[in-house]
C-alpha positions in Angstrom: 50.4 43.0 41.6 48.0 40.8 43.8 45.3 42.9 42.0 46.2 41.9 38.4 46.7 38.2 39.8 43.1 38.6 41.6 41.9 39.6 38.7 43.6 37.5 36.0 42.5 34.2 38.1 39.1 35.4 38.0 39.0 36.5 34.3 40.5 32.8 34.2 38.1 31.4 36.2 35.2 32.9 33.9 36.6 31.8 30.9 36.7 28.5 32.4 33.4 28.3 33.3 32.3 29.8 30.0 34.1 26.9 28.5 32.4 24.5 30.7 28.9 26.0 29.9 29.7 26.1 26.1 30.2 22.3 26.3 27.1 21.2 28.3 24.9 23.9 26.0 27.0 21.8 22.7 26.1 18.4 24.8 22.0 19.1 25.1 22.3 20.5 22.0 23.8 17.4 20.3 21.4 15.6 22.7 18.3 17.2 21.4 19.7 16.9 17.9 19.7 13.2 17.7 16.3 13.2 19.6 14.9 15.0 17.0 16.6 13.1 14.1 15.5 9.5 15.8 12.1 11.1 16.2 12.3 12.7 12.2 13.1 8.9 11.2 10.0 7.0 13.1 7.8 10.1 11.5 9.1 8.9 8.3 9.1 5.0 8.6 4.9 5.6 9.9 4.4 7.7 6.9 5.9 4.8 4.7 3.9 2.5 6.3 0.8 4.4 6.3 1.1 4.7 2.6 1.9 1.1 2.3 -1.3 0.3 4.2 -2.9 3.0 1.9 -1.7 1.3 -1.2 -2.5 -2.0 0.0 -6.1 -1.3 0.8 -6.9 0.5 -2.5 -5.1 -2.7 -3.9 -7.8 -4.7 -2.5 -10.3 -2.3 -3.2 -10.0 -2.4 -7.0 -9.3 -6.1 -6.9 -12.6 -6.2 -5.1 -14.3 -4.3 -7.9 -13.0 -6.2 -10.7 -14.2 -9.3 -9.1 -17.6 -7.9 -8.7 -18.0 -6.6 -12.6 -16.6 -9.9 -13.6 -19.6 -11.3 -11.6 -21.9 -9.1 -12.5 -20.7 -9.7 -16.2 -20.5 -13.5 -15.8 -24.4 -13.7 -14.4 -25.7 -11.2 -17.5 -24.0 -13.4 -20.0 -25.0 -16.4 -18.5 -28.8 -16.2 -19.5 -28.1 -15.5 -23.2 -25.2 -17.9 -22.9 -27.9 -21.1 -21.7 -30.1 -20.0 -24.1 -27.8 -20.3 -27.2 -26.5 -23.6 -25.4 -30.6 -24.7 -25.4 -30.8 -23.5 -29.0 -27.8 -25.3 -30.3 -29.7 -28.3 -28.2 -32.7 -28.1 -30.2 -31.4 -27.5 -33.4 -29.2 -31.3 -33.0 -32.3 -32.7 -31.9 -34.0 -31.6 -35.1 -31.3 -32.3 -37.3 -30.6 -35.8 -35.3 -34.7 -36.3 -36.2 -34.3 -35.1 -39.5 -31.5 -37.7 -40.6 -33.6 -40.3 -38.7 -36.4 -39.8 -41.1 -34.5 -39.5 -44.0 -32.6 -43.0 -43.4 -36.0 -43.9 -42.2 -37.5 -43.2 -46.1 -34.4 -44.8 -47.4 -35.1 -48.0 -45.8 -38.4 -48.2 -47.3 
C-alpha cells in the first residue's frame, strides 16, 4: 500500500510539474507571440512610411519636371512671342504714320 501511495504521489508530483512547465512553455510562448506581432506591426508602419516617403519624393520629382518643361516651353516661346509683339509694334507705327499722312493731305 505505501508503494501505490509512493508511487501515486510521484505520478502526482510529475503531472504537476508537467502542468507547471506546460504553463511557463504557454507563458514564453504567448511572450514571444506578442514580440513578434509588436515587431510584425513597426515592420509594417516603416514600410508605410517608406512608401509614403517613396510617393512623396516621386511627387516632387514630376512636379520638378513639369516646372522645368514649362520653363523650357516658356523661354522657346518667348522669342517668337517678342517678335510678334515687335511686329504688331511696327505695323501701328505704320498704320499710326499712314493715317497721319492721309489727314496730313486732307488738310491741304
Amino acid at each position: 500500500m505505501l508503494d501505490f501511495s509512493t508511487q501515486m504521489s510521484n505520478n502526482i508530483t510529475y503531472l504537476a510539474d508537467g502542468i507547471r512547465v506546460d504553463a511557463d512553455h504557454r507563458k514564453d510562448a504567448m511572450c514571444h507571440e506578442s514580440l513578434a506581432r509588436e515587431q510584425c506591426h513597426r515592420i509594417q508602419a516603416n514600410q508605410r512610411d517608406r512608401i509614403q516617403r517613396d510617393e512623396a519624393l516621386e511627387r516632387e520629382k514630376l512636379q520638378k519636371q513639369e516646372i522645368l518643361e514649362r520653363e523650357k516651353i516658356s523661354k522657346q516661346e518667348a522669342p517668337e512671342r517678342d517678335k510678334a509683339q515687335k511686329q504688331e509694334a511696327l505695323e501701328r507705327d505704320k498704320a499710326q504714320k499712314h493715317e497721319a499722312l492721309e489727314r496730313d493731305k486732307m488738310q491741304k
